[in-house]
Backbone bond lengths (Angstrom), bond angles and torsions (degrees), N, CA, C in turn:
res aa  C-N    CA-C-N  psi(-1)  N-CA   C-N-CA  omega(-1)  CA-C   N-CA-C  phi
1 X - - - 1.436 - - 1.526 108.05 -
2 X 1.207 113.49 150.68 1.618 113.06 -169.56 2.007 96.58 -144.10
3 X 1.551 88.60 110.20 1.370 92.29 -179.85 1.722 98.97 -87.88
4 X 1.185 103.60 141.22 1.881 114.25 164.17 1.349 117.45 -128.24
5 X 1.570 121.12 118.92 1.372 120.15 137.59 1.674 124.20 -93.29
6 X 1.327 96.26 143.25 1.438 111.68 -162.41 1.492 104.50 -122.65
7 X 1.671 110.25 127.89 1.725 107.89 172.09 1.577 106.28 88.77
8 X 1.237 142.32 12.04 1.518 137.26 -173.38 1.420 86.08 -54.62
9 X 0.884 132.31 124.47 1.776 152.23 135.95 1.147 110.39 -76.23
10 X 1.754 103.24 124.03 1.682 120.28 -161.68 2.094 83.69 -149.04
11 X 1.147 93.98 153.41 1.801 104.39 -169.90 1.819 77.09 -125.38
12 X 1.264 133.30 110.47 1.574 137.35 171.81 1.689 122.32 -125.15
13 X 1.014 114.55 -169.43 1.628 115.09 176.97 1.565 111.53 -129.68
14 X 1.280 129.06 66.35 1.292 111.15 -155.28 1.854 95.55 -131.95
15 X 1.449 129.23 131.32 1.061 103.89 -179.68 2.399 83.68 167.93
16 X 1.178 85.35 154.63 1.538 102.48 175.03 1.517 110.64 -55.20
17 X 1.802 99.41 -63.31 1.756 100.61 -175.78 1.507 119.85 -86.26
18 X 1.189 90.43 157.69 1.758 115.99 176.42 1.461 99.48 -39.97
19 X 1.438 128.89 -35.76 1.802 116.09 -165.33 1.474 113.14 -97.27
20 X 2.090 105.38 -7.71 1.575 96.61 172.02 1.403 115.93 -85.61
21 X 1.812 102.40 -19.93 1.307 96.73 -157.61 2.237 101.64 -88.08
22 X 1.126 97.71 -5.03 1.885 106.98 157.22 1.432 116.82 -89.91
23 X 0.669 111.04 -51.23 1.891 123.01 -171.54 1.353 102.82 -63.81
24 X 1.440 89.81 -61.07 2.316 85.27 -175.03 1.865 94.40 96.89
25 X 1.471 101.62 -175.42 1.090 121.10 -171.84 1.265 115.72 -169.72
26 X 1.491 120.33 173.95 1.792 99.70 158.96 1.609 109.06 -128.34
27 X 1.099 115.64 144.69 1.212 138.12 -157.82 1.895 92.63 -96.30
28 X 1.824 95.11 172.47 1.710 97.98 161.24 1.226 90.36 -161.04
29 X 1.363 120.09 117.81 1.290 130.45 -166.99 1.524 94.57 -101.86
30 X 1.502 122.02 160.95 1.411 131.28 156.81 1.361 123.64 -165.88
31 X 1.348 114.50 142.11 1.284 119.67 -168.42 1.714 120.00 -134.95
32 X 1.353 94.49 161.22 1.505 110.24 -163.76 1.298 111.67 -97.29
33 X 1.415 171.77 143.82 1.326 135.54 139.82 1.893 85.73 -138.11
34 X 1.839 92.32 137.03 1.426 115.22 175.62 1.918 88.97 -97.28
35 X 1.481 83.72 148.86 1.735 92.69 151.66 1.749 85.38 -165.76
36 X 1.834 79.14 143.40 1.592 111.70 -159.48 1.693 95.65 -77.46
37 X 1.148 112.04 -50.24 1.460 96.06 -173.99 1.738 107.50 -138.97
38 X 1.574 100.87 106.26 1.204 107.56 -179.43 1.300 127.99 -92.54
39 X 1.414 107.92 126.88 1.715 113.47 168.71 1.122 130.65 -40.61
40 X 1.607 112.39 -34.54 1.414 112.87 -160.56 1.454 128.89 -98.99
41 X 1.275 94.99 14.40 1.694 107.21 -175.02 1.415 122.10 -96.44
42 X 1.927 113.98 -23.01 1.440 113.45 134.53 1.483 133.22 -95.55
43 X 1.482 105.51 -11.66 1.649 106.13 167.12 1.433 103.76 -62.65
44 X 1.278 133.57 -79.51 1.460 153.49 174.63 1.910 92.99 96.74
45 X 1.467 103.73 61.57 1.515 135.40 167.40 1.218 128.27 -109.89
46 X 1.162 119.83 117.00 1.717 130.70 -167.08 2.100 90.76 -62.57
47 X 1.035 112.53 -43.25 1.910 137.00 177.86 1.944 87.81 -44.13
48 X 1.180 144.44 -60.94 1.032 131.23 -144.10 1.408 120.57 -121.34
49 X 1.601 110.49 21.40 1.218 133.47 161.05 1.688 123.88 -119.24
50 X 1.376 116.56 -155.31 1.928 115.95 173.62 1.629 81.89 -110.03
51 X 1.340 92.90 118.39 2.046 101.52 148.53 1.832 98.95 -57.30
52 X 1.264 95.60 140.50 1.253 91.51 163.50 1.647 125.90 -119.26
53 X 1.154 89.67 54.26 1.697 130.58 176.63 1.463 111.17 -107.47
54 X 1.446 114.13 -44.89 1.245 127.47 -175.91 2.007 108.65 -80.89
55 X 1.000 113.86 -38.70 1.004 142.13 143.92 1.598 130.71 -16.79
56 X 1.193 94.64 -71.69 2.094 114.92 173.08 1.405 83.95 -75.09
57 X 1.536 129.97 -55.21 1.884 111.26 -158.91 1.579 107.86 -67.43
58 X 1.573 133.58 -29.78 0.921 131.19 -165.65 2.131 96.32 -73.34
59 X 1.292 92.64 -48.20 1.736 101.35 -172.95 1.916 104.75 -44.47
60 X 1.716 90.20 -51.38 1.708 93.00 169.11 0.705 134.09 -32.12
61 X 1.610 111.54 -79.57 1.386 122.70 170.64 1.862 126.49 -27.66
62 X 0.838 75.46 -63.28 1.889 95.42 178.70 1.483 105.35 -46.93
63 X 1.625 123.29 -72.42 1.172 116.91 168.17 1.680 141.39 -51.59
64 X 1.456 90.70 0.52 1.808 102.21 -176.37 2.020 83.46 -98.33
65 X 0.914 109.46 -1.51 2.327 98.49 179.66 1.712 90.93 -108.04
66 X 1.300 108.54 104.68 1.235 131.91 179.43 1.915 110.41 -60.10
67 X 1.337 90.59 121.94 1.656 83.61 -164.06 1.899 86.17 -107.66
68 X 1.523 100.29 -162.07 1.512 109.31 169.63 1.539 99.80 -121.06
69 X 1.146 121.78 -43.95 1.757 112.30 176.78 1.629 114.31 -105.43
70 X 1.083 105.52 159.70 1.673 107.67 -172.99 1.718 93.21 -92.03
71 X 1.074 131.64 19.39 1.234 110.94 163.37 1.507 119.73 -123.46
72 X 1.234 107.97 13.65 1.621 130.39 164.76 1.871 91.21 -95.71
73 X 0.924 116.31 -38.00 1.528 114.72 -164.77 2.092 98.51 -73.93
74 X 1.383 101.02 -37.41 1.647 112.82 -168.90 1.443 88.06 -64.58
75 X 1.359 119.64 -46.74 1.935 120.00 -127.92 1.862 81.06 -93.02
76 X 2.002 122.81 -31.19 1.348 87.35 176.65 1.554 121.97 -82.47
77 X 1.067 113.83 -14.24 1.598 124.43 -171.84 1.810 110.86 -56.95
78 X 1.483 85.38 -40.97 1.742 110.81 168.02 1.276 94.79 -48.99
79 X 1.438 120.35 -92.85 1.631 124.29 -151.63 1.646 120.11 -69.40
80 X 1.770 104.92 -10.46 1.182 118.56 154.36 1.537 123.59 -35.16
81 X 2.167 93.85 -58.42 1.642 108.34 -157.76 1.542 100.63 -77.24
82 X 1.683 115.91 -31.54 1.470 128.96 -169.61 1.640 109.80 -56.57
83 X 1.286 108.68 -46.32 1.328 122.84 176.50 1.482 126.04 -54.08
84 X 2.272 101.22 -56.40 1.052 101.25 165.54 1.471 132.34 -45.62
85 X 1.652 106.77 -55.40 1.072 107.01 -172.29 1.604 110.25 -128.02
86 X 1.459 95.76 118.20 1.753 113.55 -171.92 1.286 114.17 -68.24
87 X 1.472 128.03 -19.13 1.568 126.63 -173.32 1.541 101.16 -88.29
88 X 1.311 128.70 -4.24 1.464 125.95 171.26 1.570 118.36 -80.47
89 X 1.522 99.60 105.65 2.096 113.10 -171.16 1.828 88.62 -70.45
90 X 1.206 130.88 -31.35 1.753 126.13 178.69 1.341 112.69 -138.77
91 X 1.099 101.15 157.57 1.729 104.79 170.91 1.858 78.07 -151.15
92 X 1.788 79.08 155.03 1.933 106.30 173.46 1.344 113.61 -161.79
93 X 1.233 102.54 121.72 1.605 128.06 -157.89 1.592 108.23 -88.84
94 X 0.846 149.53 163.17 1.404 159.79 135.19 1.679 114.36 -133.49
95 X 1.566 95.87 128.14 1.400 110.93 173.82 1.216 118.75 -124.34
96 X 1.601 128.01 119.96 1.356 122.17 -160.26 1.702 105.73 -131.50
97 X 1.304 142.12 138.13 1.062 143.06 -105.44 2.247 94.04 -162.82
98 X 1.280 95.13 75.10 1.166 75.79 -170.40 1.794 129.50 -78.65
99 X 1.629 120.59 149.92 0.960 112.92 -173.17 1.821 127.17 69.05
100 X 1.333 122.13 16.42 1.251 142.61 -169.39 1.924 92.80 -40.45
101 X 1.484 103.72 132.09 1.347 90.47 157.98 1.799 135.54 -98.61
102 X 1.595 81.00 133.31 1.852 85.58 -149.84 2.110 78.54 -136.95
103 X 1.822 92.63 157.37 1.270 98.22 174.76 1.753 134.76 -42.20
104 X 1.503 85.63 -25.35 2.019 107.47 -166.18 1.441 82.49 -109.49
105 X 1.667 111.59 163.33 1.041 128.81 151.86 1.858 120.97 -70.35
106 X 1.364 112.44 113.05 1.461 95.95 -171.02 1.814 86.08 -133.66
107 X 1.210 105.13 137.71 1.682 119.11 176.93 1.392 110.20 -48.80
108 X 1.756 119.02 -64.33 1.032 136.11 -166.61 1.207 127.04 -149.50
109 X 1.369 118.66 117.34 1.682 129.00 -176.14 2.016 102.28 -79.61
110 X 1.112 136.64 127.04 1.338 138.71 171.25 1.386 106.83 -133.86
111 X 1.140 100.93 149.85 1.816 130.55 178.08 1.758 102.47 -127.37
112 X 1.124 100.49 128.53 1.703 103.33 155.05 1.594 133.29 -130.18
113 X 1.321 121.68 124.15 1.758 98.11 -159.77 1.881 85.84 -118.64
């Protein structure tokens, strides 16, 4: 089973230069998590799956510790969720960075680990 949240909207400070790491930005985080054999699909128990409450607060957290690359920011959110929750065989992060300032106009800078 492969739980996904998609689009977490986080307002953070994370970025190389001096004006991201004041200014901020908003991010859209999303994540993957497999688990090989889930309880909750004949229990039908909030107890034997990831709330995905617990989930958005862990993503929070993480994105409020101001990194410089979004893939230090992906890789802790990762070992964040791994930790939380031990029955997850994968987790896969996406961190997307909107409006990055770069020479071109580009919508969105993303990393996924």
């Amino acid at each position: 089973m492969i739980i996904r949240l998609r689009d977490i909207q986080c307002y953070a400070y994370h970025g190389v230069l001096e004006e991201e790491k004041q200014k901020g930005n908003t991010f859209l985080v999303g994540v993957s998590i497999t688990i090989d054999d889930p309880q909750s699909m004949p229990s039908d128990d909030i107890q034997d799956t990831l709330d995905y409450r617990s989930v958005c607060a862990i993503v929070q957290r993480e994105m409020q510790v101001p990194s410089n690359l979004l893939e230090h920011v992906a890789w802790r959110i990762k070992n964040a969720l791994l930790v939380a929750f031990p029955q997850a065989s994968k987790v896969k992060v996406t961190v997307a960075k909107q409006a990055p300032p770069l020479d071109l106009p580009v919508a969105w800078a993303e990393v996924e680990i």
